[in-house]
C-alpha positions in Angstrom: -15.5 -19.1 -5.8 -12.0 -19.5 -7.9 -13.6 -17.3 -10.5 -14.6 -14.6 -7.6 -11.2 -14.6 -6.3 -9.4 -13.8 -9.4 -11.1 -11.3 -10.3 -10.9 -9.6 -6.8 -7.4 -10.2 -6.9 -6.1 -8.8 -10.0 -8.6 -6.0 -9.7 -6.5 -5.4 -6.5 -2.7 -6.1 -7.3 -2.5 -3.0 -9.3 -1.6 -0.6 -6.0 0.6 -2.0 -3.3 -0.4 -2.7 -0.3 1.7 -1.6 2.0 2.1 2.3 0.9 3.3 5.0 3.3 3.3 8.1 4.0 2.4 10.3 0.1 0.1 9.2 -2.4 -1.4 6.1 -3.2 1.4 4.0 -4.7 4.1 6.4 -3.7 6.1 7.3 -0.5 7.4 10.6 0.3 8.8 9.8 3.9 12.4 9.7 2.9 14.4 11.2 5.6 14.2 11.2 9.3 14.1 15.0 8.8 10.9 14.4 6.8 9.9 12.1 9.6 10.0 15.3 12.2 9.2 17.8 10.2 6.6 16.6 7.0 7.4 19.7 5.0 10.7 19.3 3.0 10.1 20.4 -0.9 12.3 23.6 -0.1 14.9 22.0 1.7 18.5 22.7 0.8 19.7 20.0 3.1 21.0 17.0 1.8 18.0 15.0 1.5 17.0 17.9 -1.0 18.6 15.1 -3.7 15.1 13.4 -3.6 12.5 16.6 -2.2 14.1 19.8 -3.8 16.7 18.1 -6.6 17.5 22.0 -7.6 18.1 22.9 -4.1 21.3 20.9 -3.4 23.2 23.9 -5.0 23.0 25.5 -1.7 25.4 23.2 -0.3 29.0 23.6 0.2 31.2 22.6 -1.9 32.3 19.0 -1.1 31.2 15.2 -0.7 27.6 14.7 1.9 25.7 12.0 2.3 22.6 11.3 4.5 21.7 7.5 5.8 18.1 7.2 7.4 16.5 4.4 8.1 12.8 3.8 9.2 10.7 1.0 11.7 7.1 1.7 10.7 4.1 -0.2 11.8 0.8 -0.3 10.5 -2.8 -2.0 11.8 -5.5 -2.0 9.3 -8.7 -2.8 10.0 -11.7 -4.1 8.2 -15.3 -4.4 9.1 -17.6 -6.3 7.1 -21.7 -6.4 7.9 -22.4 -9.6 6.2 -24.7 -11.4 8.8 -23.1 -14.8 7.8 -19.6 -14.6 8.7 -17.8 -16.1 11.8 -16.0 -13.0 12.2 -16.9 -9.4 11.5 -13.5 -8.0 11.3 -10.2 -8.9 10.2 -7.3 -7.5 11.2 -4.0 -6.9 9.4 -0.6 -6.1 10.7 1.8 -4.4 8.3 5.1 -4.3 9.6 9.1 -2.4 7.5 11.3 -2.4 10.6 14.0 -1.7 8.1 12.9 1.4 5.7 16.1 2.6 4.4 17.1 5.4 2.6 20.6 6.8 1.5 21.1 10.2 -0.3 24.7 11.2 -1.2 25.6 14.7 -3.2 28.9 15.9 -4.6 28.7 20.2 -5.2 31.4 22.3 -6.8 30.6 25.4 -7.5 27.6 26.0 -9.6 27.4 22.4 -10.6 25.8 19.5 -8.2 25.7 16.1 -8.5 23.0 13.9 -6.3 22.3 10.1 -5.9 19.0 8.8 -4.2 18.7 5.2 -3.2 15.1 4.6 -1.4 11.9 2.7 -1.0 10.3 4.8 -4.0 7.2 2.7 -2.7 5.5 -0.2 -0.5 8.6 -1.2 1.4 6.8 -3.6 4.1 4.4 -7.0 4.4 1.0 -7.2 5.4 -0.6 -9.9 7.5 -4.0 -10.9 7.7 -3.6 -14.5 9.7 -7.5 -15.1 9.8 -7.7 -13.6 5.7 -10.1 -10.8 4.0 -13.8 -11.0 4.3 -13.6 -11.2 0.7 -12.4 -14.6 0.5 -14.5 -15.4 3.3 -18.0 -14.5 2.2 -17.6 -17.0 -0.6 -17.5 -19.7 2.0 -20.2 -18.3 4.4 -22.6 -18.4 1.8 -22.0 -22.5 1.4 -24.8 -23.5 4.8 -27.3 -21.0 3.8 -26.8 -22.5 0.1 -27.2 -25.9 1.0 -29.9 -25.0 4.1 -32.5 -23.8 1.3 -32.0 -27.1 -0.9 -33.0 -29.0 2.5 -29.7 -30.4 4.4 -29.9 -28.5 7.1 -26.6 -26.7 7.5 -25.6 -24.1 10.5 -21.9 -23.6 10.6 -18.9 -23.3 8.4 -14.6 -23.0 9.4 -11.9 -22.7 7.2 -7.9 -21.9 7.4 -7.3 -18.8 5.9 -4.5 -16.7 6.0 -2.6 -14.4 3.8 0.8 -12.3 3.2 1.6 -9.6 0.8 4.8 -7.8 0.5 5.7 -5.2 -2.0 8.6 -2.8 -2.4 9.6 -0.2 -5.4 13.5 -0.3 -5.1 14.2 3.7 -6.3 17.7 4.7 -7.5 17.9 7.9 -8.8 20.6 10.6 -10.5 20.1 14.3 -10.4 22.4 16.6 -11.9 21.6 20.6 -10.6 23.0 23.7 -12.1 23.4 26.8 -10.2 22.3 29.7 -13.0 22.7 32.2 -10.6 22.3 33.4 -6.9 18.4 33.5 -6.7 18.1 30.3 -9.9 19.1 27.2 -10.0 17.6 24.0 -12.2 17.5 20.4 -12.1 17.2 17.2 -13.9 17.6 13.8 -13.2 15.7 10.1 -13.6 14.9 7.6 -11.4 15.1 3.5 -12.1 12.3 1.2 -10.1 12.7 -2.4 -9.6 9.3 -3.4 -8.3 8.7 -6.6 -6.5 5.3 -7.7 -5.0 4.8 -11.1 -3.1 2.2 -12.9 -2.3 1.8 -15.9 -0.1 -2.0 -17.6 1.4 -3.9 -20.4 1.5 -7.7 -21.6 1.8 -7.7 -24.5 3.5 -9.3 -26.7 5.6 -13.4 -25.7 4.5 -15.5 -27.5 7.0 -19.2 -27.7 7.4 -22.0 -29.4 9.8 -24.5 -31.1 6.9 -27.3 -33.1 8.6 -29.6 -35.6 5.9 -31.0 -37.5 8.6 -33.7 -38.4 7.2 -34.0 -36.9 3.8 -35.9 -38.5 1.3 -34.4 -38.4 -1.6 -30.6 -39.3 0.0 -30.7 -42.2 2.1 -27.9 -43.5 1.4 -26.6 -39.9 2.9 -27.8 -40.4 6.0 -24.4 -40.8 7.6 -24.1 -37.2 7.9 -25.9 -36.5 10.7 -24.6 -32.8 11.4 -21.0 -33.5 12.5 -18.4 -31.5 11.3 -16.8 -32.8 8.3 -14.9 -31.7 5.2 -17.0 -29.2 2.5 -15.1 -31.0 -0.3 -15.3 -34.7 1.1 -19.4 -34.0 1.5 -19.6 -32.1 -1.9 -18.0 -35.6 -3.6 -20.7 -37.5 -2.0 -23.5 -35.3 -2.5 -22.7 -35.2 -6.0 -22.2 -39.3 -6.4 -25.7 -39.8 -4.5 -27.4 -36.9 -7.0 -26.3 -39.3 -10.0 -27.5 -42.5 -8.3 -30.8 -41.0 -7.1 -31.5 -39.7 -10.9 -29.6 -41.5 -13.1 -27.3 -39.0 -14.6 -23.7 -38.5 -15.1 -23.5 -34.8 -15.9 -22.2 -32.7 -13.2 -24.2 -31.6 -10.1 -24.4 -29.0 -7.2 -22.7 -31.4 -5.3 -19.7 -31.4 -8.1 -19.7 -27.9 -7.7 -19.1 -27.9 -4.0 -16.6 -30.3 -4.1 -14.6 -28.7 -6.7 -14.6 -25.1 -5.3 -13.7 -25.8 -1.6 -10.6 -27.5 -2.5 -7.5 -26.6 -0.8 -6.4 -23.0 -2.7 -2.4 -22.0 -1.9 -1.0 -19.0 -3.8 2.9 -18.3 -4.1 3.8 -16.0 -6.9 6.0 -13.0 -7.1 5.8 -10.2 -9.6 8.4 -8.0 -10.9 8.6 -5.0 -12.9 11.1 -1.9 -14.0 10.5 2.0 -15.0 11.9 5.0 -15.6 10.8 8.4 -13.9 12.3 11.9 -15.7 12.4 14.2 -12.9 12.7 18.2 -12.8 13.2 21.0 -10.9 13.9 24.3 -9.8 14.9 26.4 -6.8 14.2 30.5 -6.2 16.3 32.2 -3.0 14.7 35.4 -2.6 17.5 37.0 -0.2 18.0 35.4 2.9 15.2 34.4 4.5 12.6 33.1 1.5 13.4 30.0 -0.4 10.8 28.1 -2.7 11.3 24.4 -4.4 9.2 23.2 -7.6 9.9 19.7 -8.7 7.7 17.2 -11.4 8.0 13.9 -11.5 6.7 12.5 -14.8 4.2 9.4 -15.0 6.5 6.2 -14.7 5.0 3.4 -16.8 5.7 0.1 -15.3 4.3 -3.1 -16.5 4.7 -6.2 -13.7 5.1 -9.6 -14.4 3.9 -12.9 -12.5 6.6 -15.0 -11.8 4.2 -18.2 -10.1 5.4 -21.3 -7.9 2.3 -22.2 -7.1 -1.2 -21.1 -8.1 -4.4 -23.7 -8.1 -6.8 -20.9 -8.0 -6.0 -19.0 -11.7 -5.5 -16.1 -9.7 -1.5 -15.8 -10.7 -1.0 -17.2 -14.4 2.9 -18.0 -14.6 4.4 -14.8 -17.2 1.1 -12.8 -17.3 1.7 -9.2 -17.5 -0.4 -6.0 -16.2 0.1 -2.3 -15.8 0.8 -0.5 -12.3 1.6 3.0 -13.3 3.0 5.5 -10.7 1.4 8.3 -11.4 3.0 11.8 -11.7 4.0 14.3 -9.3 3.8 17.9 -8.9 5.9 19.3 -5.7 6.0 23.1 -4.5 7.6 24.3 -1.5 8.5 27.2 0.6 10.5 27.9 3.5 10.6 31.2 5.5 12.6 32.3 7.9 10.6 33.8 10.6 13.9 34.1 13.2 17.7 33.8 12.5 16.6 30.6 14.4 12.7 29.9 13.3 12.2 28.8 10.1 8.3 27.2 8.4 7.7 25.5 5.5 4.7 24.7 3.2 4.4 21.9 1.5 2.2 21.3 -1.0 1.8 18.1 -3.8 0.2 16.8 -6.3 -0.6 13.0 -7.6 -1.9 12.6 -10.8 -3.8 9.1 -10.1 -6.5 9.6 -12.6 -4.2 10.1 -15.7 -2.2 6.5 -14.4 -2.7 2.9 -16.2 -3.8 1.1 -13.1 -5.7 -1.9 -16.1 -8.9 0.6 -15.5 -9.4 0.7 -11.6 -8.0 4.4 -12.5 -11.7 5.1 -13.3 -12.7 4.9 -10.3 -10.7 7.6 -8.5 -13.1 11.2 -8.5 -10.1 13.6 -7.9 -6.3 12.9 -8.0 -5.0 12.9 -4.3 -3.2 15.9 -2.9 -1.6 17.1 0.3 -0.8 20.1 2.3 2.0 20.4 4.7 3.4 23.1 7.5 6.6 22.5 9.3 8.4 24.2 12.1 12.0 24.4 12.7 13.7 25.9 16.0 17.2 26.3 16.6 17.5 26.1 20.6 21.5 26.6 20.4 24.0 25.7 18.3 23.9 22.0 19.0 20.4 21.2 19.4 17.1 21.9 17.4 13.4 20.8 17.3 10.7 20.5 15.0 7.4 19.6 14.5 4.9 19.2 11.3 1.2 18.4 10.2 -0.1 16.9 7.2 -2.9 16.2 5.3 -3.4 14.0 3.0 -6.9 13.8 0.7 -7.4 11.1 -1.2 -10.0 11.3 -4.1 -11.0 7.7 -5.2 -14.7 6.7 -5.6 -16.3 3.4 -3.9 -16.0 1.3 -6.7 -11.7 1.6 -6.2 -12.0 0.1 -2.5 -11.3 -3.1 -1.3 -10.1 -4.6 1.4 -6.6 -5.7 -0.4 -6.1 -2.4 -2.1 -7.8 0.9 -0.8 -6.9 4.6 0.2 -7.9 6.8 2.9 -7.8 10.5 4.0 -5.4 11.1 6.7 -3.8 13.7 8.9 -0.1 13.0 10.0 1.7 14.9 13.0 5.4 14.3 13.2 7.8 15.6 15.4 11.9 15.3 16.8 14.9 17.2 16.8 18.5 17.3 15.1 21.8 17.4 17.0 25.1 18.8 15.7 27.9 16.5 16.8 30.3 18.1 14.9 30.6 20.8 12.4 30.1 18.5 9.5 27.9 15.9 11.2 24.0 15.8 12.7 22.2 13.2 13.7 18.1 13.5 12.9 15.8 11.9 15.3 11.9 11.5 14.8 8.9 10.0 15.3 5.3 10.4 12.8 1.8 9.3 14.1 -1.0 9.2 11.1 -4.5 8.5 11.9 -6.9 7.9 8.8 -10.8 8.7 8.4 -12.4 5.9 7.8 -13.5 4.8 4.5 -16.2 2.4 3.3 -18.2 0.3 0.2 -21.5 -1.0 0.0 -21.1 -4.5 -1.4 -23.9 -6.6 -3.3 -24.1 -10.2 -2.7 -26.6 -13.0 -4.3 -28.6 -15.2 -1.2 -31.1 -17.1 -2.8 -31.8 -15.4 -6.0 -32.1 -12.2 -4.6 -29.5 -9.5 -3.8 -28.9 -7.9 -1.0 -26.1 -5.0 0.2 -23.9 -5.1 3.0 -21.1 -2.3 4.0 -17.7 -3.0 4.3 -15.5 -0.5 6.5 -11.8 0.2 6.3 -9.8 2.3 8.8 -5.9 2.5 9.8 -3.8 3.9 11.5 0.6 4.5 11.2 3.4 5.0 13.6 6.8 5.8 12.3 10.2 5.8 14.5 13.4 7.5 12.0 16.6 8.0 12.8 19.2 9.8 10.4 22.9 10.5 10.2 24.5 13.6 7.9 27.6 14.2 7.0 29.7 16.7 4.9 33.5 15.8 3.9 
């Protein structure tokens, strides 16, 4: 089981968990006005800085700076078919009450300076308080194992839990250039800081053996169906085995004992990178204004960092690769009215050309999304919006599992902005995303043979911003 478990686990660390709104390990929700509107890569707003870096140019010249922060909550759900589990699904509650982003930008004339500080991805923990089928069907399998060698076992419990958290700090620098009315360019780079955590246990493994009666194990008659310890039973088993044939090599009943142990997990891993980011902004008079930005491939390698670890799972200093992949960002705004304005949004992730320690092969076609976005100025003080998005994810089977997977969604978002002063609005907003549901088809061994069970994953995503702007 220890063996199965690492390599489910380090198969699965190399996404986090806990990923927004964008692409698979990436999070484009980074404004509230994103949060009411979903289509942002032509804005010339202040949170331009991080969707249309070329775009800040279109600001006045002075000091502004945009604070949002984020409560976002997350259920995923998992269904697993295997006819031997207690439980057919599992439940976890991902929860980033605090999802802050700060953009700030300084414009003088042609030249613009911009600053981004921002969950860049994950940003929240995930709770599954009754653990993943995958750790699970390891244990379910122990009274059908030990049922077909004659000790008649129905039942099985354990304590399993687990917690994973993981956030990809961003702080980026842009520097924009004006070339003239209709061009201007940017360049900038972005530094991660990514830190994962994990925290779960398997404990507790408890079965109902009865050897009344068997012939070979009298002396294991006391076992008469209660239920008792896996481990405590494995160690007697495996002492009776060597009394009943003479032998001191290691049994089945060694075997169980050893892998239904107590198993706790506390490591944290840690990792830097650099993304090169460019850009460019086209005003086509004064109603049509398109955004390009590329975000190159960030290599980032993450190291464990391991407290505790009796399961080989999280080797203290071990090192992997978690790439974010690159980004390819084009957006148009059009004003429709003086005071109705869409947007398109369109972006590109390139997952397949990312070093995710191979689970890259797996992904088909690199995810992409589409975005429209409608802005209405009711009066001076007050406007609305509203936006759709979808989001298509590409990866193949063999990438799912129920630690690490991605899903085809459509998000609707929606809110309003309202000017308190001249130089001052606050953004409101709220984002609802509801997933199609995805699945596998897992093989497991029962008796020699193999059989193939599917394993469902759906989710859903609620998202409450608020943001404050301000010019000096």
């Amino acid at each position: 089981m220890n063996r199965f478990l690492r390599t489910l686990v380090l198969v699965a660390l190399v996404s986090p968990s806990v990923a927004f709104a964008g692409g698979i390990v990436t999070n484009a929700n980074q404004s509230a006005a994103y949060i009411r509107m979903l289509a942002r890569d032509a804005s010339t707003s202040i949170d331009a800085v991080y969707f249309n870096p070329a775009g800040v140019t279109q600001l006045n010249n002075g000091f502004h700076i945009s604070i949002t922060n984020q409560s976002i909550f997350q259920k995923k759900t998992i269904e697993n078919k295997y006819p031997f589990l207690n439980e057919a699904k599992y439940v976890g509650d991902v929860a980033a009450p605090l999802f802050p982003s700060i953009h700030a930008v300084y414009k003088k004339d042609k030249w613009a300076l911009g600053f981004s500080f921002h969950p860049n991805g994950g940003g929240g923990s995930a709770q599954y308080d009754t653990g993943l089928p995958s750790f699970e069907t390891q244990i379910a399998t122990i009274p059908t194992m030990l049922s077909s060698q004659g000790i008649n076992t129905t039942t099985y419990s354990a304590d399993i839990a687990f917690d994973g958290s993981s956030v990809f700090w961003g702080t980026q620098l842009n520097a924009s250039y004006a070339i003239n009315d209709m061009i201007s360019v940017a360049a900038g780079v972005r530094m991660i800081y990514a830190v994962n955590n994990y925290n779960g246990h398997i404990k507790s493994i408890m079965i109902n053996p009865n050897m009344t009666g068997h012939p070979l194990f009298p002396l294991m008659n006391s076992y008469k169906g209660e239920i008792v310890p896996a481990s405590q039973f494995g160690v007697d088993l495996g002492n009776a085995i060597r009394t009943a044939y003479g032998t001191t090599t290691a049994n089945a009943g060694d075997t169980l004992a050893a892998s239904t142990q107590n198993m706790l997990v506390d490591a944290k891993q840690t990792g830097m990178g650099w993304t090169p980011i460019i850009g460019a902004n086209l005003t086509f008079g004064e109603k049509l204004n398109v955004g390009l930005r590329y975000e190159f491939k960030t290599k980032l390698e993450m190291e464990n960092n391991t407290k505790t670890d009796n399961t080989g799972m999280f080797p203290d200093g071990a090192k992997f690769n978690n790439d974010i992949p690159a980004i390819l960002s084009v957006g148009i705004n059009y004003s429709i009215l003086p005071e109705l304005r869409a947007s398109l949004g369109w972006h590109h992730y390139f997952d397949k050309n990312a070093n995710w320690e191979g689970k890259e092969e797996f992904i088909s076609n690199n995810l992409y999304e589409l975005a429209l976005g409608l802005e209405y100025d009711i009066n001076q003080t007050l406007l609305i919006s509203a936006g759709v998005l979808r989001s298509q994810t590409g990866v193949g089977q063999g990438y799912q599992t129920d630690l690490s997977h991605s899903l085809t969604s459509t998000s609707v978002g929606f809110g309003g902005g309202i000017r308190l002063t001249e130089k001052s609005m606050l953004n409101l907003g709220m984002l609802y995303s509801q997933y199609t549901s995805g699945s596998k088809d897992i093989d497991y061994t029962l008796g020699g043979s193999t059989v193939t069970y599917k394993e469902t994953y759906n989710r859903t995503n609620i998202v409450f911003a608020i943001g404050f702007d301000y010019s000096f």
